[in-house]
N, C-alpha and C positions, 0 to 999 in steps of 0.2 A: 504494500500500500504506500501510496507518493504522499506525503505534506500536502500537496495540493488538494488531494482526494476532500479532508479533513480540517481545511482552514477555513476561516472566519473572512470572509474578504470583503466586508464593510467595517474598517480597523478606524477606531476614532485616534484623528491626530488633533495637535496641539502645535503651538510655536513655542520657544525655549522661554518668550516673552511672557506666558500667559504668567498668572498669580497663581500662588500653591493654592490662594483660597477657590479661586475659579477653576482650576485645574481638578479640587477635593468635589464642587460641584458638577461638573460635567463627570466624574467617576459615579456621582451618585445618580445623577437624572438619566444617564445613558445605560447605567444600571451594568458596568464594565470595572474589567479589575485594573487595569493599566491603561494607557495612552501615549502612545509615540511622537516623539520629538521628532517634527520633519525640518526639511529645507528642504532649495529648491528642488523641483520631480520629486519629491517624494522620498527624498534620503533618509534614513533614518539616524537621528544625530542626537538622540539619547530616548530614554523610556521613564514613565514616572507611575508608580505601581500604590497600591492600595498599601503596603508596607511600605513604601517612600513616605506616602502622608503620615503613617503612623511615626517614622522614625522624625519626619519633621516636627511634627509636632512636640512630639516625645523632648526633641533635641528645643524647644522653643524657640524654632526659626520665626519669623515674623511672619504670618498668613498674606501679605503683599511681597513678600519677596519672588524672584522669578524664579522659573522653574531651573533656569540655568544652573541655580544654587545650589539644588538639590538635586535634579535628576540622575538617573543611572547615566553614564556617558561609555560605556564600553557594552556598547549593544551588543550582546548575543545573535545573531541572527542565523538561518537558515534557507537555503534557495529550496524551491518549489515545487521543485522535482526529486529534490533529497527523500529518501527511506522515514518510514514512518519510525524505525528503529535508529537511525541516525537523529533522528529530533527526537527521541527517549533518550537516547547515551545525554545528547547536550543540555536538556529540563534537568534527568538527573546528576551528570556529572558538576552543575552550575549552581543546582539549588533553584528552578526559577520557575515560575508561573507560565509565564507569558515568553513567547516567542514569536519574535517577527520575522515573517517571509517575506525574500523578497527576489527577484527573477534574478536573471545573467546579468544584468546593467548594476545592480545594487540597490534598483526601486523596489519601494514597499508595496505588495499586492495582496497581503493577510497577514492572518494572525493565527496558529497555530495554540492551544490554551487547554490549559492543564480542565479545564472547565468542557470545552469541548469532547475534550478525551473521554472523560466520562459519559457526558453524553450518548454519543456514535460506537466509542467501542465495545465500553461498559454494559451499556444502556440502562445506566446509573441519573435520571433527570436529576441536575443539579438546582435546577429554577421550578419552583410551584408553576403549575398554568394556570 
């Protein structure tokens, strides 16, 4: 099975600009565990996860500071076509939730997620309907 088969590929992005505090609100109304730092096409230039907020907060960063401050900046990523066991070794080799796809150029095109996983492979519903 490919990454592709099993990705999320409506991935909510952000700019490095956005505010932690706006950043913790689109995590909540979009109802998503992370959000990708783009530029331009769609690079991916860091990630900011549901334990970023916690560790921000946690640490008393200012809730207007930018995401720049805080974000993950050594994205993890994964192309599109890689093995569904090749993006198991790296969630668990990495510790990480969330993993972004993205094609041969290095643009973002999903979101692979430990959330996901369950869902399709397990068939484990992580979300009430």
């Amino acid at each position: 099975m490919k990454v592709r088969e099993l990705m999320i590929e409506n991935v909510i992005t952000t700019k490095e600009e956005t505010t932690i505090e706006e950043a913790i609100k689109i995590l909540f109304q979009k109802h998503v565990g992370a959000l990708v730092i783009t530029e331009n096409k769609r690079k991916c230039k860091g990630i900011f996860t549901e334990r970023d907020a916690l560790r921000s907060v946690a640490r008393k960063v200012p809730l207007n500071a930018h995401l720049r401050k805080v974000m993950s900046k050594n994205v993890i990523t994964i192309r599109e076509n890689a093995s569904f066991a090749e993006a198991k070794r790296l969630m668990t080799l990495h510790g990480i939730r969330h993993l972004p796809v993205v094609d041969k150029k290095g643009y973002l095109v999903g979101m692979l997620t430990l959330r996901r996983i369950l869902d399709e492979l397990v068939g484990m519903p992580t979300v009430k309907s």
